[in-house]
Short mmCIF file of the C-alpha atoms (twelve columns), coordinates in Angstrom:
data_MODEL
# 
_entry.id   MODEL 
# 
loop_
_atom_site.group_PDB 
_atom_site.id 
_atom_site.type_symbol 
_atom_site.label_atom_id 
_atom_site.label_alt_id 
_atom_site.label_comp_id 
_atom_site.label_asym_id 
_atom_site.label_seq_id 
_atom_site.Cartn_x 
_atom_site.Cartn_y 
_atom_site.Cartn_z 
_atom_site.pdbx_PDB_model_num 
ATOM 1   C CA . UNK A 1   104.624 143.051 91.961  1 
ATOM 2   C CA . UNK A 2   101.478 140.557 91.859  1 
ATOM 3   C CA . UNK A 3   99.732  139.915 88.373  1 
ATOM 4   C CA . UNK A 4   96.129  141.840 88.348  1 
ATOM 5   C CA . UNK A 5   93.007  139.719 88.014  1 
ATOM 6   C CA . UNK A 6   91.796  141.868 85.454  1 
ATOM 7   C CA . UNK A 7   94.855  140.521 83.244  1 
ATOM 8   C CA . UNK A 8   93.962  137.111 84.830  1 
ATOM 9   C CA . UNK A 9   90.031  137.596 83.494  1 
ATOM 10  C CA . UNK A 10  91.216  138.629 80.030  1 
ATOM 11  C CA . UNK A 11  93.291  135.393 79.626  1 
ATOM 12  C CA . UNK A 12  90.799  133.188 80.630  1 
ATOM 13  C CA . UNK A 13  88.295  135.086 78.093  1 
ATOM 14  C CA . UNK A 14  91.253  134.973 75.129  1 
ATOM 15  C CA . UNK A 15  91.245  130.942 75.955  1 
ATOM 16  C CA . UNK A 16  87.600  130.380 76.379  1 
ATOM 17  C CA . UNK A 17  87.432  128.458 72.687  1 
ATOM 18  C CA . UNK A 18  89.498  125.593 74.884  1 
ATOM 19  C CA . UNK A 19  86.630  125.434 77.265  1 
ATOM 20  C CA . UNK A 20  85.528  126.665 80.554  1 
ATOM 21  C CA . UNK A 21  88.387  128.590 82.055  1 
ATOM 22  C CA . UNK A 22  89.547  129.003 86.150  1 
ATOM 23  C CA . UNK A 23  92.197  131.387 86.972  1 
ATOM 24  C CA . UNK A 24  93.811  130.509 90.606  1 
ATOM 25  C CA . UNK A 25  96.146  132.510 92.247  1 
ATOM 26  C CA . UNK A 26  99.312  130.811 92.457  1 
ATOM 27  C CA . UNK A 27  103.152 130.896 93.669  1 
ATOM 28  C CA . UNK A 28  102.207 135.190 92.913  1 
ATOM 29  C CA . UNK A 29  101.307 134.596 89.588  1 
ATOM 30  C CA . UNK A 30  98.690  132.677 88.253  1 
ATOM 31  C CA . UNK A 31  97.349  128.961 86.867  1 
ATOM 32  C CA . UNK A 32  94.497  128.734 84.091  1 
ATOM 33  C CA . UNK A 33  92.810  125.596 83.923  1 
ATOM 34  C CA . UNK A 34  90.395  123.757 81.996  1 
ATOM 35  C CA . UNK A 35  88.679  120.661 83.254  1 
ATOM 36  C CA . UNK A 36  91.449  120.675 86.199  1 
ATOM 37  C CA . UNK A 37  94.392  120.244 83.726  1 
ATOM 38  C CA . UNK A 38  96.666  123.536 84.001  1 
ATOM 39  C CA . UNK A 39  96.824  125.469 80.547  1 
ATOM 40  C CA . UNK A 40  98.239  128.646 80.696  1 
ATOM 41  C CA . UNK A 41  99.962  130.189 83.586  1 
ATOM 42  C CA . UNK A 42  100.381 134.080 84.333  1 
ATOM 43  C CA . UNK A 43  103.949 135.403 85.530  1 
ATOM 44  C CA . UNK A 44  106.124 138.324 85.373  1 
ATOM 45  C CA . UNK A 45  109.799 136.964 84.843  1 
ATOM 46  C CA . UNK A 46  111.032 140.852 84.031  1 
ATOM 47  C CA . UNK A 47  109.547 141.381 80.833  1 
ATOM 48  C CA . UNK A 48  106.045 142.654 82.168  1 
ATOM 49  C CA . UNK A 49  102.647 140.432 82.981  1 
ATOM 50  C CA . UNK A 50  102.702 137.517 80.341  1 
ATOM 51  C CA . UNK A 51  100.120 135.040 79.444  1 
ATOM 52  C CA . UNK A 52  102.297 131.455 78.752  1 
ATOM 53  C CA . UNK A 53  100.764 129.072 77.146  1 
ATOM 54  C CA . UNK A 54  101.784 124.990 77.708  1 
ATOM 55  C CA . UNK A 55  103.065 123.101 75.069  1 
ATOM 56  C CA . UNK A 56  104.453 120.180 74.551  1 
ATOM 57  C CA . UNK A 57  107.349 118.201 72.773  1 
ATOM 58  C CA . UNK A 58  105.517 118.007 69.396  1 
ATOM 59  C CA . UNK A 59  104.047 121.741 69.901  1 
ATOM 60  C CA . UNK A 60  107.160 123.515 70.897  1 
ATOM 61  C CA . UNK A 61  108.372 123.833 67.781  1 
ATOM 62  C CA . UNK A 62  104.888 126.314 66.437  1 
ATOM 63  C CA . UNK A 63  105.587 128.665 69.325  1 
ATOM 64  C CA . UNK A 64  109.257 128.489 68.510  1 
ATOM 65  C CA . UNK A 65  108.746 129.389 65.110  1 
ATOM 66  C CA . UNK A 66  106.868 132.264 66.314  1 
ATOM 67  C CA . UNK A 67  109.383 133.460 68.261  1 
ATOM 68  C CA . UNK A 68  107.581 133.088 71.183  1 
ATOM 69  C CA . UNK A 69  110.148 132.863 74.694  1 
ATOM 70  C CA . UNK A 70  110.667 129.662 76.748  1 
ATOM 71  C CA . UNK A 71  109.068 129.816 80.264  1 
ATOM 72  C CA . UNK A 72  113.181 130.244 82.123  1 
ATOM 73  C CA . UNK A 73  113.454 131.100 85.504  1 
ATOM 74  C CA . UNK A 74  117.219 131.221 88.160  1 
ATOM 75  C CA . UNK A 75  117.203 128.421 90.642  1 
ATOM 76  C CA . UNK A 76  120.471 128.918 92.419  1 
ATOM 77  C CA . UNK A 77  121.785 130.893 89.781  1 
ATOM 78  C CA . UNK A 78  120.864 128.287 87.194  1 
ATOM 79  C CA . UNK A 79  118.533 128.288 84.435  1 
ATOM 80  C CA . UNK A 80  115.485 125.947 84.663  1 
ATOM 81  C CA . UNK A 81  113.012 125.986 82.395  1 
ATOM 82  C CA . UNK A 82  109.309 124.697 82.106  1 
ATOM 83  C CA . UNK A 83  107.115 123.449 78.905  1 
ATOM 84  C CA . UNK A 84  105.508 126.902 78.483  1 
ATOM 85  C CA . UNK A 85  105.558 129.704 76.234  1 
ATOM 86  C CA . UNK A 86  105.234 133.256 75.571  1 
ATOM 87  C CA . UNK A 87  102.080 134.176 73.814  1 
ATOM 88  C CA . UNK A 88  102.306 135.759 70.345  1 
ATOM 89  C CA . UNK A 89  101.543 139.297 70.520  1 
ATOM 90  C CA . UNK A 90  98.683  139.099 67.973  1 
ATOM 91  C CA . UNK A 91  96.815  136.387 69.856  1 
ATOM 92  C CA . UNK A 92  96.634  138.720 72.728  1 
ATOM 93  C CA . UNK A 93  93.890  140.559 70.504  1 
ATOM 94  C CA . UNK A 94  91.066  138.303 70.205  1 
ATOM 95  C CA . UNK A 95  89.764  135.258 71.133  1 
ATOM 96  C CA . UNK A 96  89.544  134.557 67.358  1 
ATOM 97  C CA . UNK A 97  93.435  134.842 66.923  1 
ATOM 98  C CA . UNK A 98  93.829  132.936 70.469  1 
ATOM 99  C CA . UNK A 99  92.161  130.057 69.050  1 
ATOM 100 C CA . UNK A 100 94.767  128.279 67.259  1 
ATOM 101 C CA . UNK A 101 97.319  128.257 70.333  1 
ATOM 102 C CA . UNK A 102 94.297  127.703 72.946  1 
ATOM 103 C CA . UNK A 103 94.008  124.373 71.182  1 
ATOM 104 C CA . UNK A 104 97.649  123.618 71.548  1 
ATOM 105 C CA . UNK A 105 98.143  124.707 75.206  1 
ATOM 106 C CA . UNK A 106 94.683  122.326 75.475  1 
ATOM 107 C CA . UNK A 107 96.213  119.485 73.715  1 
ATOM 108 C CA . UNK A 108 99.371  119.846 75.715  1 
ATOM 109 C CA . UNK A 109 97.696  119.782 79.079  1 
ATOM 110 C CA . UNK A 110 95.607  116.231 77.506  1 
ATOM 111 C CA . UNK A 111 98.861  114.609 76.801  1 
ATOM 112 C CA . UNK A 112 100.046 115.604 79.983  1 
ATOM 113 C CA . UNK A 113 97.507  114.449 81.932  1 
ATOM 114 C CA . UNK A 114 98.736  111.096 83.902  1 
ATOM 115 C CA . UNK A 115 96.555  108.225 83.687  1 
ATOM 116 C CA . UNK A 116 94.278  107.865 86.664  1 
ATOM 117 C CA . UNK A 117 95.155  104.499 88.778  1 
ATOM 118 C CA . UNK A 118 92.620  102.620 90.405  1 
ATOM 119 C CA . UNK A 119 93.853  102.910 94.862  1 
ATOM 120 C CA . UNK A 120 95.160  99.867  96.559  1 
ATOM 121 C CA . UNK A 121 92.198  99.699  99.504  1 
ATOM 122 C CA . UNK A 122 93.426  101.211 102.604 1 
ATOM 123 C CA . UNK A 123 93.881  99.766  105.599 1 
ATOM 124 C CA . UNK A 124 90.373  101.129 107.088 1 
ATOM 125 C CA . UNK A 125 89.280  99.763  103.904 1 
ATOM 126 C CA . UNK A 126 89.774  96.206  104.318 1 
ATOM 127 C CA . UNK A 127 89.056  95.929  108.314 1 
ATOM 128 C CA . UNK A 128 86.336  93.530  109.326 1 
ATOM 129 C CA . UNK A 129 87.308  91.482  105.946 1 
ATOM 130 C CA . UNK A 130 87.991  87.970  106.963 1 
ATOM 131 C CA . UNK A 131 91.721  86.963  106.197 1 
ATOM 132 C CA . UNK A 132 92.364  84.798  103.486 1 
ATOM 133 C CA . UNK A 133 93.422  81.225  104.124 1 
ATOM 134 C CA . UNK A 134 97.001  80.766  104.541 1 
ATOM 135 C CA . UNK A 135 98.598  79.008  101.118 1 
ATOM 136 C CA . UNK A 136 99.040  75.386  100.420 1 
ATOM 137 C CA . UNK A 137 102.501 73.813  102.056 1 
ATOM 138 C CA . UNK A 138 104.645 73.302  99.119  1 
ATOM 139 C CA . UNK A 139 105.179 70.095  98.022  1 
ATOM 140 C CA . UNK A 140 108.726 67.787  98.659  1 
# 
């Protein structure tokens, strides 16, 4: 059974203190992003629709203490696991009580984020570029 967008709607308005949110339908859940770096995700893994929020190694530990669940899903009859969690049930309430673990899930996507290399000019690129001149012989 697909997640509603209505649920989808009311996650991105919970999370809208981490800035502008986009829900996109995705592998039949879905991803919530801000600034193109993926926040939250929406799945049902058996336990209902749930909002997880992304975290990272230093954050883990908050929504731990909460006793919020680890994203854990069977691949091949093993567990895998991904660096998101359950919401707290309060935060579901508000935007006010979202706050605090919008910011995390926020800072967890920044950390994530890979840095952006500059591209190696294509082939198209560099046609109609004069070679360079072969190198010097080396000397005996």
């Amino acid at each position: 059974m697909s997640i509603d967008q209505s649920f989808a709607d009311y996650s991105c308005e919970l999370l809208q203190s981490a800035g502008p949110c986009v829900a996109r339908r995705m592998f039949g859940g879905w991803g919530i992003s801000v600034d193109g770096m993926t926040i939250a995700i929406l799945a049902n893994l058996g336990d209902g629709d749930t909002l997880w929020l992304k975290a990272s190694d230093e954050s883990r530990h908050r929504f731990e203490a909460e006793g919020c669940a680890r994203f854990t899903y069977p691949v091949q009859g093993q567990p895998k696991s991904m660096n998101y969690y359950s919401t707290p049930a309060e935060a579901m309430e508000s935007p006010a009580l979202m706050l605090p673990w919008a910011r995390l899930a926020m800072e967890a996507a920044l950390q994530a984020r890979k840095p952006v290399r500059p591209k190696a000019p294509t082939k198209k690129a560099t046609r109609g570029r004069p070679k360079p001149p072969p190198g010097r012989p080396k000397a005996a």
